[in-house]
C-alpha positions as CSV (number, residue, x, y, z in Angstrom):
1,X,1.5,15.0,0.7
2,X,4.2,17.0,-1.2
3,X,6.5,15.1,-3.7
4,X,10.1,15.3,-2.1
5,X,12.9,14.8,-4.0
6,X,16.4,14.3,-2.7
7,X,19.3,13.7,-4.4
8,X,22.9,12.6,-3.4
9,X,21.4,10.0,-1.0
10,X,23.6,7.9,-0.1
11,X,27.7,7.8,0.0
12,X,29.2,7.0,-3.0
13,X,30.6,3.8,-2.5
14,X,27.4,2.0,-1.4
15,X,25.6,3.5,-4.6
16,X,28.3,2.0,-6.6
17,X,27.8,-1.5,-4.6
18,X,23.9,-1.4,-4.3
19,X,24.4,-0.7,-8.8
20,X,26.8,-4.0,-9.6
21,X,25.0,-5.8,-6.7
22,X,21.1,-5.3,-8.3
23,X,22.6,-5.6,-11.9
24,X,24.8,-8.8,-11.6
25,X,24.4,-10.6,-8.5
26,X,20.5,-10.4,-7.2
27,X,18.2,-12.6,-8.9
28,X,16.0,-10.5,-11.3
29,X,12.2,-12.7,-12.3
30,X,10.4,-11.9,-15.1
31,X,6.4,-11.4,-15.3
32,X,5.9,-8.6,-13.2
33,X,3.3,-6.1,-14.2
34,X,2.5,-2.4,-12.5
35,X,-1.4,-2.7,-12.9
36,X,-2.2,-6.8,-12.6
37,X,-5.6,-5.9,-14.2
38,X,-4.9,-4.2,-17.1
39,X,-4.1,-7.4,-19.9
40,X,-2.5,-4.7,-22.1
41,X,0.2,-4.1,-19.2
42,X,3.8,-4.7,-20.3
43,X,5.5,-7.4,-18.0
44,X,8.8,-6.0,-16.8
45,X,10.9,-7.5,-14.2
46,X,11.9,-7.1,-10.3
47,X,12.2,-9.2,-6.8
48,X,11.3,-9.1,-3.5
49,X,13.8,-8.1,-0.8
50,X,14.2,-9.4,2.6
51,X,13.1,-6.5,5.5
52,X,15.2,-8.0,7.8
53,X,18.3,-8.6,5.8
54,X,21.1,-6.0,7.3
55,X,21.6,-3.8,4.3
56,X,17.8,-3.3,3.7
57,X,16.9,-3.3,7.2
58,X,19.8,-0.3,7.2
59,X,18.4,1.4,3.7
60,X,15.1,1.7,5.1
61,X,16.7,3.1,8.6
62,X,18.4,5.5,6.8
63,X,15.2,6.8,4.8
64,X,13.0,7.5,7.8
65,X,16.1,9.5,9.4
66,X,16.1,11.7,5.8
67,X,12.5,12.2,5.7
68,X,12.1,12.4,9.6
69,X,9.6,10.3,9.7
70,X,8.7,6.8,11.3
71,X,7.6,4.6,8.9
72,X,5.9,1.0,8.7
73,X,7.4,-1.1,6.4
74,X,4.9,-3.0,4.2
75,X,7.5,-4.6,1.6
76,X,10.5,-3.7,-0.3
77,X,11.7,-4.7,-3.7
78,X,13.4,-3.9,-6.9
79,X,11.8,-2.8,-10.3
80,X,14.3,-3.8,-13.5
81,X,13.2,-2.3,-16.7
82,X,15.3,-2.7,-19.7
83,X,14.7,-1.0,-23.2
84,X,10.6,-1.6,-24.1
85,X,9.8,-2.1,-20.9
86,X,7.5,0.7,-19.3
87,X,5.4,1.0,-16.9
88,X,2.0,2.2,-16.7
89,X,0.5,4.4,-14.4
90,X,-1.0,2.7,-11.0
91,X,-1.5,3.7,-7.8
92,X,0.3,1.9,-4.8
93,X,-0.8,0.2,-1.8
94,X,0.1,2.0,1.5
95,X,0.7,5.8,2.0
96,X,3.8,6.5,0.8
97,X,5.9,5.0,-1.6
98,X,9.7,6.2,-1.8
99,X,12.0,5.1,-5.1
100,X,15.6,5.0,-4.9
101,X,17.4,5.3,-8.8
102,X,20.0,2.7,-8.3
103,X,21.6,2.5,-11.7
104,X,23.0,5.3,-14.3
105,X,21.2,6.0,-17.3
106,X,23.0,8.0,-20.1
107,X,21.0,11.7,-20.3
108,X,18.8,10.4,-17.7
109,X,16.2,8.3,-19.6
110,X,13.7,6.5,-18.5
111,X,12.0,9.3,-16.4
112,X,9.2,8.9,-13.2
113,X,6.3,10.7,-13.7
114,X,3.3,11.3,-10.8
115,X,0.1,12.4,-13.3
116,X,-0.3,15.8,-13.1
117,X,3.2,16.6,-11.9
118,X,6.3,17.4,-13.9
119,X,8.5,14.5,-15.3
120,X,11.2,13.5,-12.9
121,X,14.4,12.7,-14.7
122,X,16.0,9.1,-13.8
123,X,19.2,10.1,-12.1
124,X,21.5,7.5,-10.1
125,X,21.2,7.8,-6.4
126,X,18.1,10.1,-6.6
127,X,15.1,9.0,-3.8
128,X,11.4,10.2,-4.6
129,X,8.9,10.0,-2.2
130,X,5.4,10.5,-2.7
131,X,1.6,9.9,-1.5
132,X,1.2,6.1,-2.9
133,X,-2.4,7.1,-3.8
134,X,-0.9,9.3,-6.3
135,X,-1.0,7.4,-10.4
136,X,2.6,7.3,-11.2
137,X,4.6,5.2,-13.6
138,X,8.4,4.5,-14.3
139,X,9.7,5.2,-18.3
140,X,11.6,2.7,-20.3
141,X,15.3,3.2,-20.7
142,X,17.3,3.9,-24.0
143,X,18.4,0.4,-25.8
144,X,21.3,-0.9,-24.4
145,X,20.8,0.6,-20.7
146,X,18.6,-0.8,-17.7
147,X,16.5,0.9,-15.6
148,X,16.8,-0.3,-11.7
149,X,14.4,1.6,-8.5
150,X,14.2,0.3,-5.4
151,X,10.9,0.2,-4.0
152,X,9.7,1.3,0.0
153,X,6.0,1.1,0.0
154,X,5.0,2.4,3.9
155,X,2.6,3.7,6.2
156,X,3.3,6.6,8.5
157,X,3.7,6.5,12.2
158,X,4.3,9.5,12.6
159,X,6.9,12.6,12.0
160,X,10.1,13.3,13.9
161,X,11.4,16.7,14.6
């Protein structure tokens, strides 16, 4: 599968809740790692989101009516990265995973990047999806900023035209 990215996802007043919401008011745990087998792995943040709570259930609605798609949901979660905090490249479980850029960076640091493909600059209310087989990995931020995704890894169903 092609890499789609779509910017401008949502409206602007639920990007501006979903940023303060993830930021200040969702618990954030410490110790998770994007490739569990690699001891050298940096341990960076994130947390597990209820499927069936109304918002997610609604954000994940809303993505397989953008792609045109119906998806299987496997899980969904948040990824928090501050400053020193990168990922490394992994593959994901599933088909497809699809990241939403929740919060703002300042001259978009803390770029995506699918091996082999061209750098995707970290830019608030930005959605990425891609085949989950695909090695990817998410860049640290600048100091003083914070770097938040929300993660849909899925299975396809099947298109919708």
């Amino acid at each position: 599968m092609k890499t789609i990215i779509i910017d401008n996802w949502l409206n602007k007043n639920l990007v501006d809740y979903l940023e303060e919401y993830f930021l200040y008011k969702f618990p954030h745990y410490y110790g998770h790692k994007s490739n569990d087998e690699d001891p050298d792995d940096l341990v960076f943040y994130n947390s597990n989101l209820n499927p069936q709570d109304a918002l997610n259930n609604y954000l994940f609605y809303k993505l397989q009516k953008t792609l045109k798609m119906k998806l299987k949901l496997n899980r969904m979660y948040i990824n928090i990265q501050h400053p020193g905090m990168p990922g490394s490249f992994h593959a994901d479980d599933g088909m497809m995973t699809c990241l939403y850029m929740v919060t703002k960076t300042l001259n978009n640091k803390g770029s995506f990047e699918i091996k082999n493909e061209p750098p995707v600059d970290f830019i608030q209310n930005r959605l990425i999806a891609f085949d989950a087989s695909k090695e990817h990995r998410g860049n640290a931020p600048d100091k003083g900023e914070v770097r938040i995704t929300l993660a849909f890894k899925t299975n396809f169903y099947k298109v919708i035209l």
